[in-house]
C-alpha positions as CSV (number, residue, x, y, z in Angstrom):
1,X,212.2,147.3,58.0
2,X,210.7,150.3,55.7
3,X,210.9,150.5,51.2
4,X,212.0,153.7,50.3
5,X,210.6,153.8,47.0
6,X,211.7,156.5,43.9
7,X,209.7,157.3,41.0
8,X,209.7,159.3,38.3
9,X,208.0,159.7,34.9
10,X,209.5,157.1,33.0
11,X,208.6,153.8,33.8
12,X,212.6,153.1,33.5
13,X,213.0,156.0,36.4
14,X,211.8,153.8,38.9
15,X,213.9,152.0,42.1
16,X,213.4,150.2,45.1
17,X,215.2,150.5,48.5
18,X,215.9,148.9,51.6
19,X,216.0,152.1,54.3
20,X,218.6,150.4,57.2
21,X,218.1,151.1,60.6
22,X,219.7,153.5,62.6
23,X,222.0,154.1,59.3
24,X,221.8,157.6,57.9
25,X,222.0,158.1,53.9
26,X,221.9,161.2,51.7
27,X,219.3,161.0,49.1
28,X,219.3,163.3,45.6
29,X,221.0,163.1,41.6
30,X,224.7,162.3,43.0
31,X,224.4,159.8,46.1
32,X,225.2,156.1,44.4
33,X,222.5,153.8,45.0
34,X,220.6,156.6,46.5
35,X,220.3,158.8,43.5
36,X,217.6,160.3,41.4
37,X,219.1,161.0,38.1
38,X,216.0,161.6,36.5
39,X,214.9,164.6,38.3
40,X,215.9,167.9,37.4
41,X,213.9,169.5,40.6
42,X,216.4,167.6,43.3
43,X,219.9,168.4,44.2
44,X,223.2,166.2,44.0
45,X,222.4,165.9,47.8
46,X,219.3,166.9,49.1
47,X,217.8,164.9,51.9
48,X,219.2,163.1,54.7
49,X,217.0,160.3,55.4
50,X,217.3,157.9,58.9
51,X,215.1,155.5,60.3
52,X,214.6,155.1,63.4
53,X,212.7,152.0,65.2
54,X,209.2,153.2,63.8
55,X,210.0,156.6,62.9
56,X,211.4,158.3,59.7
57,X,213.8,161.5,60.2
58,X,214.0,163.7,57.1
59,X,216.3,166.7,57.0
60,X,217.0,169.0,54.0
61,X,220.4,169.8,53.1
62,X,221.4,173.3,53.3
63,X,222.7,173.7,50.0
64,X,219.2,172.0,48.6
65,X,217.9,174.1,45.6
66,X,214.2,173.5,46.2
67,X,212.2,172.7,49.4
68,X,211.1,169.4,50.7
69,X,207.2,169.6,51.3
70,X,205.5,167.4,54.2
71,X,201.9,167.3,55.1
72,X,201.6,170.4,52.3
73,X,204.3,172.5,53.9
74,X,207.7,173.3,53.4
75,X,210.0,171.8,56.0
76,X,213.8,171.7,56.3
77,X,213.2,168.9,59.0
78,X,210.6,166.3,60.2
79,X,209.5,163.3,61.6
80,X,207.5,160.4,59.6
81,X,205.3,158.3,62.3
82,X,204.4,154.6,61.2
């Protein structure tokens, strides 16, 4: 099992999740447990997070104001490794 974890500036912008497996969730200022009121930079929905075994799978919504950087690039979809 894998932590997604959210922080933002404020100590009080802070939460701790349980990622399940295999289960996909929407992550961004309007998905319920999943959101990130906080941030101005992230849309109502934005990412589409799923673990998988060992491996993370991110994918950018396509109505997602701003990009979603990995390894320093901009990537509408990837793959997190262990």
């Amino acid at each position: 099992m894998a932590d997604l974890i959210a922080q933002g500036p404020d100590h009080r912008h802070r939460w701790r999740r349980r990622l399940p497996d295999g289960v996909p969730i929407w992550l961004g200022r309007d998905c319920g447990d999943w959101s990130l009121t906080w941030d101005p930079c992230i849309s109502r929905r934005h990412a589409k997070l799923e673990l998988r075994g060992e491996k993370l799978y991110v994918e950018a919504h396509p109505d997602a104001s701003n990009p979603i950087f990995y390894a320093g690039q901009a990537m509408v979809q990837f793959e997190v490794p262990e």
